[in-house]
N, CA, C and O atoms as a printed pandas DataFrame, in Angstrom:
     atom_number atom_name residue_name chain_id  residue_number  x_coord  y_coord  z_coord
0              1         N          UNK        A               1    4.786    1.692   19.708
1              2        CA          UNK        A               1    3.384    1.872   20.016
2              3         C          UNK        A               1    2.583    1.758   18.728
3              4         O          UNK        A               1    3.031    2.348   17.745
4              5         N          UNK        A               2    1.513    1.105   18.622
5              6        CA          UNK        A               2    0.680    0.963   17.685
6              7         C          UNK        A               2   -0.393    1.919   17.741
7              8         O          UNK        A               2   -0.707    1.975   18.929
8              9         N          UNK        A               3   -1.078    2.657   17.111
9             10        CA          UNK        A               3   -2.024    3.449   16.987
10            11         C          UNK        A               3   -3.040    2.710   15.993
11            12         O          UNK        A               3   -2.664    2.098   14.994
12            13         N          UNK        A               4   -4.556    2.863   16.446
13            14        CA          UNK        A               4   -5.422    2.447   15.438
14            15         C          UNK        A               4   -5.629    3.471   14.278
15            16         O          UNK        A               4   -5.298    4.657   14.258
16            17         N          UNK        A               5   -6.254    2.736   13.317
17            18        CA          UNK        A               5   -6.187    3.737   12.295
18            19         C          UNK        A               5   -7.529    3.820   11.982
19            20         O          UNK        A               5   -7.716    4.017   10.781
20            21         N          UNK        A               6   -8.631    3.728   12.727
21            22        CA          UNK        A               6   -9.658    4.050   13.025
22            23         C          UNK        A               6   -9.703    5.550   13.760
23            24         O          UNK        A               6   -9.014    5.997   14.676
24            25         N          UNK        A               7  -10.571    6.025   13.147
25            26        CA          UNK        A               7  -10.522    7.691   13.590
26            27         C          UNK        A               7  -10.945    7.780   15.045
27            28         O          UNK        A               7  -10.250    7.929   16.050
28            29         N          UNK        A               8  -12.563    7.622   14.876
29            30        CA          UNK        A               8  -13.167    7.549   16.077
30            31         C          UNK        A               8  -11.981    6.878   16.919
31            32         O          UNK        A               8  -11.429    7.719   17.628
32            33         N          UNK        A               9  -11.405    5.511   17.043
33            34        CA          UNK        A               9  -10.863    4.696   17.953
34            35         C          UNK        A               9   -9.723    5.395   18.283
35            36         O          UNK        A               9   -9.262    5.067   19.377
36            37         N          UNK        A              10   -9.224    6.103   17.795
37            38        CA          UNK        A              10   -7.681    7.173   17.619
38            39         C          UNK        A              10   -8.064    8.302   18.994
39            40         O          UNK        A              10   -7.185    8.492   19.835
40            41         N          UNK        A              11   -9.354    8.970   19.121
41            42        CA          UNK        A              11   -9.778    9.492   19.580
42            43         C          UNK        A              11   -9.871    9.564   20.735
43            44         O          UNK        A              11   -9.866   10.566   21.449
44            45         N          UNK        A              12   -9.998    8.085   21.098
45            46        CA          UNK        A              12  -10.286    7.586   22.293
46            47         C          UNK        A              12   -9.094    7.291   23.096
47            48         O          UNK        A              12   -9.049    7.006   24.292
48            49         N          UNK        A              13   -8.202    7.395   22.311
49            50        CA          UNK        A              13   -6.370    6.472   23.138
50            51         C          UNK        A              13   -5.976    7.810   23.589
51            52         O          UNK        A              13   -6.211    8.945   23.174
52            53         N          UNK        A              14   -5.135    7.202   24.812
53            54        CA          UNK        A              14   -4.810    8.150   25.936
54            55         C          UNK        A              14   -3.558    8.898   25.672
55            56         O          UNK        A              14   -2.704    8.802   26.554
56            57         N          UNK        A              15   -3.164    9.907   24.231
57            58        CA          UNK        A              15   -2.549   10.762   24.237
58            59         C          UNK        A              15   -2.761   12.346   24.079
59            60         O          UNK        A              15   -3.729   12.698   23.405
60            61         N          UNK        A              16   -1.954   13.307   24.632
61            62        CA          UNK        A              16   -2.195   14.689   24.744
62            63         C          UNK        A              16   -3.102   14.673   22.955
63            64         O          UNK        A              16   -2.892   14.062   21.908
64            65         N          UNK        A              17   -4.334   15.903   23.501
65            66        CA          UNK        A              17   -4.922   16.342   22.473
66            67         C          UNK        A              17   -3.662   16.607   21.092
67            68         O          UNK        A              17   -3.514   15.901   20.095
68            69         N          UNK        A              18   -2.892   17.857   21.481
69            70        CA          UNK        A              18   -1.892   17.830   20.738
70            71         C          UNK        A              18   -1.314   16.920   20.020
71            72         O          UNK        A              18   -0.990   17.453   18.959
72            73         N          UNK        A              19   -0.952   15.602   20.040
73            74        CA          UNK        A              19   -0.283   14.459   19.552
74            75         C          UNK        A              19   -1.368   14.281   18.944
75            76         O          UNK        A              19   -1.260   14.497   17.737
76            77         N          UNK        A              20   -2.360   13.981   19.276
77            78        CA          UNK        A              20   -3.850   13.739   18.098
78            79         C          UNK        A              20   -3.629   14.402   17.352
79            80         O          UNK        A              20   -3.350   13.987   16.227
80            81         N          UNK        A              21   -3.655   15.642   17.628
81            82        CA          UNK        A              21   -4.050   16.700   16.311
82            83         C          UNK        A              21   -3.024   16.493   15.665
83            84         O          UNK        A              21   -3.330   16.401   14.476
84            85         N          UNK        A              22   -1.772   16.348   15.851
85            86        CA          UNK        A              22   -0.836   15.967   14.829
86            87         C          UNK        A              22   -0.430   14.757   13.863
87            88         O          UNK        A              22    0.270   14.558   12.870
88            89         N          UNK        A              23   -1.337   14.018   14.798
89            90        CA          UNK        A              23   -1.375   12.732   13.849
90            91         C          UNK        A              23   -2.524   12.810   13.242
91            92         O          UNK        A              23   -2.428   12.541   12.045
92            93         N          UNK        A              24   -3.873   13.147   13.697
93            94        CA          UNK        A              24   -4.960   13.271   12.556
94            95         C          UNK        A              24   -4.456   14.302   11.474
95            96         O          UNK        A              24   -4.891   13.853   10.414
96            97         N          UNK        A              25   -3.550   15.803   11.134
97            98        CA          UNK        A              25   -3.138   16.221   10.135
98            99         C          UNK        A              25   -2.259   15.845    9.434
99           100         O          UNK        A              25   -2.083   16.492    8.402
100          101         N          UNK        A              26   -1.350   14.644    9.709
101          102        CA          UNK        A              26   -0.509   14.001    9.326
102          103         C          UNK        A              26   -1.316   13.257    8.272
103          104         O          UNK        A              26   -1.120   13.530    7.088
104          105         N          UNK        A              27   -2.306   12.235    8.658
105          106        CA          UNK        A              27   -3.119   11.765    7.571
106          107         C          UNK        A              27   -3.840   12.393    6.883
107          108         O          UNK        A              27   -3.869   11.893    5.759
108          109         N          UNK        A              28   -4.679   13.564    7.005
109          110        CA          UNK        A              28   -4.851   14.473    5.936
110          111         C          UNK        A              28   -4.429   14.620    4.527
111          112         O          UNK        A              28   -4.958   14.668    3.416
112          113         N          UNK        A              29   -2.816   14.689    5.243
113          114        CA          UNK        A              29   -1.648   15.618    4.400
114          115         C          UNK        A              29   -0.976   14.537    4.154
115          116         O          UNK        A              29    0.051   14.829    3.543
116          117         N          UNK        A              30   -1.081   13.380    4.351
117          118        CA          UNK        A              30   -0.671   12.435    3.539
118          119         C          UNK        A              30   -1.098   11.787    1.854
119          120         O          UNK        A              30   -2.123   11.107    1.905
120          121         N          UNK        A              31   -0.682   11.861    0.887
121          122        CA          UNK        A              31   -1.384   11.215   -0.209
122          123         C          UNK        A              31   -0.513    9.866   -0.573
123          124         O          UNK        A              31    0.466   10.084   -1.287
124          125         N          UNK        A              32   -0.691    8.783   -0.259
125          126        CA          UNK        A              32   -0.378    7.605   -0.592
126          127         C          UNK        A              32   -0.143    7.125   -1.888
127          128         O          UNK        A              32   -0.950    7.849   -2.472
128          129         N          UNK        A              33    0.391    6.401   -2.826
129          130        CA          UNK        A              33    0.380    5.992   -4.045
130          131         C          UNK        A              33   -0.393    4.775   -3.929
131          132         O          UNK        A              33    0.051    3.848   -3.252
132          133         N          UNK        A              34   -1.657    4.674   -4.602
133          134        CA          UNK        A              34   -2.999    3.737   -4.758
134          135         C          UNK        A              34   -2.025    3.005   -6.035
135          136         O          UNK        A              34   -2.220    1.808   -5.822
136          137         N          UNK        A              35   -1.627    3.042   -6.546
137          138        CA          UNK        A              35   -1.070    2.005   -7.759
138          139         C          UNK        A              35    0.466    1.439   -7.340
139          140         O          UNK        A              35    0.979    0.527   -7.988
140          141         N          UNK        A              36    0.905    1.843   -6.602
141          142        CA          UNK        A              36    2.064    1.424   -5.382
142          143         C          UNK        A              36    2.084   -0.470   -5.335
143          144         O          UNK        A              36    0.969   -0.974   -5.467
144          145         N          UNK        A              37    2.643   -0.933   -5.252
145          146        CA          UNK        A              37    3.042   -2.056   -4.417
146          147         C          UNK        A              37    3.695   -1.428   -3.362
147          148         O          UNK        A              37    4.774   -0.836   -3.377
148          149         N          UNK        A              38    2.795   -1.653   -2.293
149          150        CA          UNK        A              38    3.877   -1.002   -0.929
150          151         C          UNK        A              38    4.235   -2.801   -0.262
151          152         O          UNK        A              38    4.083   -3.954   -0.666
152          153         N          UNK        A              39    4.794   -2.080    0.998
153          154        CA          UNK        A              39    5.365   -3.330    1.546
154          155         C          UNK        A              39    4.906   -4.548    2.214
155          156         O          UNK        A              39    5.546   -5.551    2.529
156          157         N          UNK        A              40    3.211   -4.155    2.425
157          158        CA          UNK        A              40    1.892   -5.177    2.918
158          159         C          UNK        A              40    1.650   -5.870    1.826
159          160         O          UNK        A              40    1.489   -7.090    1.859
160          161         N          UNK        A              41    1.601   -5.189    0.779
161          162        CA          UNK        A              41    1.464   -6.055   -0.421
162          163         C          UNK        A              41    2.850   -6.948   -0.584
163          164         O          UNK        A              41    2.568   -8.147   -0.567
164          165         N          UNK        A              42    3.688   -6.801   -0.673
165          166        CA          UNK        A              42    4.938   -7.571   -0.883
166          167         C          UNK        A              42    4.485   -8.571   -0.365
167          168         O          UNK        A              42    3.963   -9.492   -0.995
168          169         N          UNK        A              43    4.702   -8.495    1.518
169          170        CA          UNK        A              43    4.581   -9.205    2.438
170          171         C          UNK        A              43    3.537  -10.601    2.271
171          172         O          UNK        A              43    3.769  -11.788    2.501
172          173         N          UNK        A              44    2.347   -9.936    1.790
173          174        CA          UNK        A              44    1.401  -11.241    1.396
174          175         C          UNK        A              44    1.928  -11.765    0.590
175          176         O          UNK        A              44    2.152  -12.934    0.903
176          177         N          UNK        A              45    2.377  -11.424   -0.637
177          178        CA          UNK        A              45    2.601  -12.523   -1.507
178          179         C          UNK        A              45    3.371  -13.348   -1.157
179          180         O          UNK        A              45    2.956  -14.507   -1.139
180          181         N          UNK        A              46    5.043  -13.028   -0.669
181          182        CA          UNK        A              46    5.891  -13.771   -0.158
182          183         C          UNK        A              46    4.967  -14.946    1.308
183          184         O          UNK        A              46    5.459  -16.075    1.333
184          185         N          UNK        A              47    3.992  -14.756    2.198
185          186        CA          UNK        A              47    3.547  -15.225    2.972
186          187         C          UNK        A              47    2.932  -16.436    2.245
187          188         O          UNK        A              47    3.206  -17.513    2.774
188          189         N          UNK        A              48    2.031  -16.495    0.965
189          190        CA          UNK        A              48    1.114  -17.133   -0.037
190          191         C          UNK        A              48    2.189  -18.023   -0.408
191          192         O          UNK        A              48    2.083  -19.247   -0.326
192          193         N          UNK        A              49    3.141  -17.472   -0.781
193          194        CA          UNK        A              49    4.687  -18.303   -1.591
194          195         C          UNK        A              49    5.364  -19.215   -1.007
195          196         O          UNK        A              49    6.140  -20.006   -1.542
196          197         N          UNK        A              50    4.940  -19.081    0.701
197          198        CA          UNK        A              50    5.750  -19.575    1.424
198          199         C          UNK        A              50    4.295  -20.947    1.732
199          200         O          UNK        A              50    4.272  -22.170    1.595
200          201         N          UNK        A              51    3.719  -20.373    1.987
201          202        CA          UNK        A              51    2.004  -21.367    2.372
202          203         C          UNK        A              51    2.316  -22.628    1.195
203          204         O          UNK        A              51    2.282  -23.855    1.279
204          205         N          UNK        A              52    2.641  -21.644    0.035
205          206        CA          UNK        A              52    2.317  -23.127   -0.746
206          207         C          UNK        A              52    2.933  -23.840   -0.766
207          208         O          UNK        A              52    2.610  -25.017   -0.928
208          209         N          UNK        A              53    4.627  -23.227   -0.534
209          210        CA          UNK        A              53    5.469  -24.344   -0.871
210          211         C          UNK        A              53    5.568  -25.172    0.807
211          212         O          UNK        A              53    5.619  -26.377    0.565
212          213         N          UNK        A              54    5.601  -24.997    1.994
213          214        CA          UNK        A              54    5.166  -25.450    3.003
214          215         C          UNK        A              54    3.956  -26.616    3.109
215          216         O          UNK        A              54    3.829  -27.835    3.220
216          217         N          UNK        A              55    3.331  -25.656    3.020
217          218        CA          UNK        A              55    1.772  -26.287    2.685
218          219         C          UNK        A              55    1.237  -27.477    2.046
219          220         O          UNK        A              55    0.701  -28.537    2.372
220          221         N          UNK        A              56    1.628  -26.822    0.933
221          222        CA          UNK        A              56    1.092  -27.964   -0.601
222          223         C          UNK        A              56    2.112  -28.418   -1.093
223          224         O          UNK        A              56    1.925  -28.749   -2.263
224          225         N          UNK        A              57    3.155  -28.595   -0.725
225          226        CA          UNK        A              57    4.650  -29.000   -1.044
226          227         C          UNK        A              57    5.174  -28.179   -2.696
227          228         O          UNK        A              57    6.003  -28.662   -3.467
228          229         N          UNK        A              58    4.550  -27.086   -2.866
229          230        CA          UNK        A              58    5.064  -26.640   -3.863
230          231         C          UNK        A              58    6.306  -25.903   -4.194
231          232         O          UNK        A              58    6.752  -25.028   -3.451
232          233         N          UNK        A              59    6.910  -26.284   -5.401
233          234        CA          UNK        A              59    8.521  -26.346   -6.107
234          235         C          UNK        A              59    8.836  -24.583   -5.086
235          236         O          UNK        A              59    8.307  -23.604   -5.613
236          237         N          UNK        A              60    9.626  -24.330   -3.783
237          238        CA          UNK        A              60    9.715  -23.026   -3.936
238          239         C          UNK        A              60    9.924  -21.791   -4.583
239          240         O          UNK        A              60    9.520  -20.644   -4.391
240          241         N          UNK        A              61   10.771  -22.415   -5.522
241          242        CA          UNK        A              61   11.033  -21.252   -6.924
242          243         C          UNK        A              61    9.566  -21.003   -7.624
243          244         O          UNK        A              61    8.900  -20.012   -7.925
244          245         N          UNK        A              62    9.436  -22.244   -7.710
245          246        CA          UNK        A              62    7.874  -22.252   -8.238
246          247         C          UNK        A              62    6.940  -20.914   -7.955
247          248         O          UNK        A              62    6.619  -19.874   -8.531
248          249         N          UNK        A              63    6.657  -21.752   -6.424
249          250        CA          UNK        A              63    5.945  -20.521   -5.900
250          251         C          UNK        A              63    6.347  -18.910   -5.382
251          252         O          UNK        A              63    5.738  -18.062   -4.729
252          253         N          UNK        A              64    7.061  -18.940   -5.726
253          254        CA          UNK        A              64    7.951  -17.483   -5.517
254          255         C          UNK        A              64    7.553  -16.760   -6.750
255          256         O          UNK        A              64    6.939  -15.692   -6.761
256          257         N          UNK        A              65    8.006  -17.520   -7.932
257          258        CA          UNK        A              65    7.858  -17.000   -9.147
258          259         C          UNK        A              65    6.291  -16.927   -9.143
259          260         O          UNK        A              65    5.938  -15.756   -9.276
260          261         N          UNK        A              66    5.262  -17.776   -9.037
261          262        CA          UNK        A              66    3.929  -17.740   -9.027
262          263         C          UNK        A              66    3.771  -16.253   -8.706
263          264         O          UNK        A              66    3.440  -15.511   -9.631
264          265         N          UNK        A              67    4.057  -15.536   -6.985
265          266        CA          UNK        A              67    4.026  -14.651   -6.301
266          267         C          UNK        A              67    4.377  -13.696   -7.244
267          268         O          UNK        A              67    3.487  -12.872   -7.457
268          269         N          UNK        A              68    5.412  -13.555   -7.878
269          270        CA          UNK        A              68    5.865  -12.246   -8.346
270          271         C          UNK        A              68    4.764  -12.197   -9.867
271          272         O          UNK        A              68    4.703  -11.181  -10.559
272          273         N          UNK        A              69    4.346  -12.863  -10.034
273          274        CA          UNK        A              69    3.426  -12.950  -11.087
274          275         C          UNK        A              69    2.310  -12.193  -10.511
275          276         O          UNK        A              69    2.157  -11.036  -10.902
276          277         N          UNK        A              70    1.722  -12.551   -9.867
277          278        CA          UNK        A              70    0.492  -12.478   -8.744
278          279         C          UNK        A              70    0.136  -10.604   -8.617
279          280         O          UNK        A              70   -0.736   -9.787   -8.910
280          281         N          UNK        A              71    1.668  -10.704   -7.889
281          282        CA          UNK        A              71    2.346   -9.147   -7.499
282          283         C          UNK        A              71    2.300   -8.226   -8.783
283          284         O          UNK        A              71    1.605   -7.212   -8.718
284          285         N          UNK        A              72    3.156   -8.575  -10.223
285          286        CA          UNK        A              72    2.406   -8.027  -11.484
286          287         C          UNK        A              72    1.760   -7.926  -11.584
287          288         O          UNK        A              72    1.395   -6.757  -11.464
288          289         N          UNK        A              73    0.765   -8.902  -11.919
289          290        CA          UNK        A              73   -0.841   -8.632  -12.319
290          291         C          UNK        A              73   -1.502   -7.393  -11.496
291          292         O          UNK        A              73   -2.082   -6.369  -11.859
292          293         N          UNK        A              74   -1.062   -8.094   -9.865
293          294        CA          UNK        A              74   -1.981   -6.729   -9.441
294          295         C          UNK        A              74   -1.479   -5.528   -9.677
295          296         O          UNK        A              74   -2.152   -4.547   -9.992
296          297         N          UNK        A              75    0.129   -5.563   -9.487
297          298        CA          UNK        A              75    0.291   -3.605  -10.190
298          299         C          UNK        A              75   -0.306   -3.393  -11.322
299          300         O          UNK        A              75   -1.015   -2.403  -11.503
300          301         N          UNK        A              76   -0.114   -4.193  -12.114
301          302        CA          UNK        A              76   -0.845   -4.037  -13.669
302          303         C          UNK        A              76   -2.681   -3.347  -13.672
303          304         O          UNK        A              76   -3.168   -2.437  -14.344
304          305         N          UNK        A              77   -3.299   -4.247  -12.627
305          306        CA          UNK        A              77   -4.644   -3.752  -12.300
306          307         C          UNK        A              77   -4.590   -1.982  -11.578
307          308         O          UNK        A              77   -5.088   -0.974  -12.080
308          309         N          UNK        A              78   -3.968   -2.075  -10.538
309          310        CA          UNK        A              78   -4.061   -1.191  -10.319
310          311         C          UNK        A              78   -3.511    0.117  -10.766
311          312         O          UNK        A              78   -4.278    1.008  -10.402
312          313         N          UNK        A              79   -2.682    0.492  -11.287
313          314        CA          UNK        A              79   -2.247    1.226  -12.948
314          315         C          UNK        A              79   -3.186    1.540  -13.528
315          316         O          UNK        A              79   -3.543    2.699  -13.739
316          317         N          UNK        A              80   -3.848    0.321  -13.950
317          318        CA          UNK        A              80   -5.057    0.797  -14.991
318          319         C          UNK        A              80   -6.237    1.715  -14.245
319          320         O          UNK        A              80   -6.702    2.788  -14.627
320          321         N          UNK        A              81   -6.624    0.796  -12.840
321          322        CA          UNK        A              81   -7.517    1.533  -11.761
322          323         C          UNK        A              81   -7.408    3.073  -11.757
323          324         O          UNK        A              81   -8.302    3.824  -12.148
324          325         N          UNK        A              82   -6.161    3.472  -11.252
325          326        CA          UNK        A              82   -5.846    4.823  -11.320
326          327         C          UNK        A              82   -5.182    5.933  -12.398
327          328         O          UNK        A              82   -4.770    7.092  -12.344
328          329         N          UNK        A              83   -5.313    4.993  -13.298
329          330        CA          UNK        A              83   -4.546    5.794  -14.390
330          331         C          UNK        A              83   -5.302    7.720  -14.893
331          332         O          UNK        A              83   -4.622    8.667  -15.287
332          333         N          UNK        A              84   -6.186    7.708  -14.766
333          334        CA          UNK        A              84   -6.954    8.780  -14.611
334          335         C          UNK        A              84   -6.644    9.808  -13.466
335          336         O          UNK        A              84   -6.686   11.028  -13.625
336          337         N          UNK        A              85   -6.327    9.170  -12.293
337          338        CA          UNK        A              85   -5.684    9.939  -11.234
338          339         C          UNK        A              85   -4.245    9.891  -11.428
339          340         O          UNK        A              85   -3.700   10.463  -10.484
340          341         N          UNK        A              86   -3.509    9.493  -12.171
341          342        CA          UNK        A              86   -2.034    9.686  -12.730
342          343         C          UNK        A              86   -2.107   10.779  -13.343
343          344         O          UNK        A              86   -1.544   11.765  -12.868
344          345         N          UNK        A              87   -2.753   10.849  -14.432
345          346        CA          UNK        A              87   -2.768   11.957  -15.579
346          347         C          UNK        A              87   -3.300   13.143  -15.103
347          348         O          UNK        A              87   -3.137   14.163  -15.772
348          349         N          UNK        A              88   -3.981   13.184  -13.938
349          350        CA          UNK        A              88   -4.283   14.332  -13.329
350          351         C          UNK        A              88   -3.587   14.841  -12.497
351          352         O          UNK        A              88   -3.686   16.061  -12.360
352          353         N          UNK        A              89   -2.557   14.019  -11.577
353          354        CA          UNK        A              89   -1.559   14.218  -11.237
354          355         C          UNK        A              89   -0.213   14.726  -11.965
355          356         O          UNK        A              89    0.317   15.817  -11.755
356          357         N          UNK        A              90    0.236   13.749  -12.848
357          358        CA          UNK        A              90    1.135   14.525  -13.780
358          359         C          UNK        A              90    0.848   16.035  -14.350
359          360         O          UNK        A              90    1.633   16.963  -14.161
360          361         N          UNK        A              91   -0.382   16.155  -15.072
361          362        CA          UNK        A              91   -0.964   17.586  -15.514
362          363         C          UNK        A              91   -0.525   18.766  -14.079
363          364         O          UNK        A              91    0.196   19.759  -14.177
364          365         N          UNK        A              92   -1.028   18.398  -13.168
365          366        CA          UNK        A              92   -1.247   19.075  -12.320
366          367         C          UNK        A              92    0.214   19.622  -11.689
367          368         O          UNK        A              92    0.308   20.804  -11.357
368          369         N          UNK        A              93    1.293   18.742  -11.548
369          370        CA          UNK        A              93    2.570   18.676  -11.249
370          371         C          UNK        A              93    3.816   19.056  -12.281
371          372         O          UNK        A              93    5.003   18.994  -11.961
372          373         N          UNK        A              94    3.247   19.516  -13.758
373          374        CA          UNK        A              94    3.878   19.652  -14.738
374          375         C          UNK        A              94    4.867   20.749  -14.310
375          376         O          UNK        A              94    4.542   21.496  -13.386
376          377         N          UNK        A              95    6.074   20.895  -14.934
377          378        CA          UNK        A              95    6.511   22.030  -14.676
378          379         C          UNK        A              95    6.751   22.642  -15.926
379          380         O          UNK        A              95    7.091   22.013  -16.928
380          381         N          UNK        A              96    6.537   24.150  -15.862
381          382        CA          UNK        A              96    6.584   24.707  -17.033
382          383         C          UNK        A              96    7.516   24.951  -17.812
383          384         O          UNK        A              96    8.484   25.647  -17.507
384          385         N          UNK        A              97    7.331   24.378  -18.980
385          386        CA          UNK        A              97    8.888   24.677  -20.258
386          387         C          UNK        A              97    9.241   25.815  -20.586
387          388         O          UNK        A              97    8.554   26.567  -21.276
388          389         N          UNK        A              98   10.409   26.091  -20.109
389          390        CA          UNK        A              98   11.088   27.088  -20.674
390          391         C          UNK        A              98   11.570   27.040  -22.025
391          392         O          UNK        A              98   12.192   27.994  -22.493
């Protein structure tokens, strides 16, 4: 089953209040990693990698390697994006030296 991830629209689908409420505190209480390559991100690049070499007849290694480049850069961006919310995280998560 797919659930929207639209709040309002969540609202509206035909399960017990209960199951709502547990899935709207579920996302709450979720904190995601924003500097993550998760697996949507993977997915595009390999999709782009595949377009080109399909597509535009490009070398597949080629474009694979292009992709994982692509895929760097953006962790690289986003690292930097959140690096401020790292260090506040780490601080915050420190554990104390004995």
């Amino acid at each position: 089953m797919w659930l929207p991830a639209n709040k309002k629209a969540m609202q509206n689908v035909n399960l017990p209040e209960a199951v709502k409420k547990v899935y709207f505190d579920q996302i709450e209480a979720s904190i995601p990693i924003p500097y993550g390559v998760n697996s949507m991100v993977q997915y595009r690049y390999v999709v782009f990698a595949i377009q080109y070499a399909v597509l535009q007849n490009v070398n597949p290694k080629e474009a694979i390697l292009q992709a994982a480049e692509a895929m760097n850069d953006d962790m690289a961006r986003r690292r930097a994006e959140y690096q401020r919310f790292l260090i506040e995280f780490d601080r915050q998560n420190a554990k104390p030296e004995m």
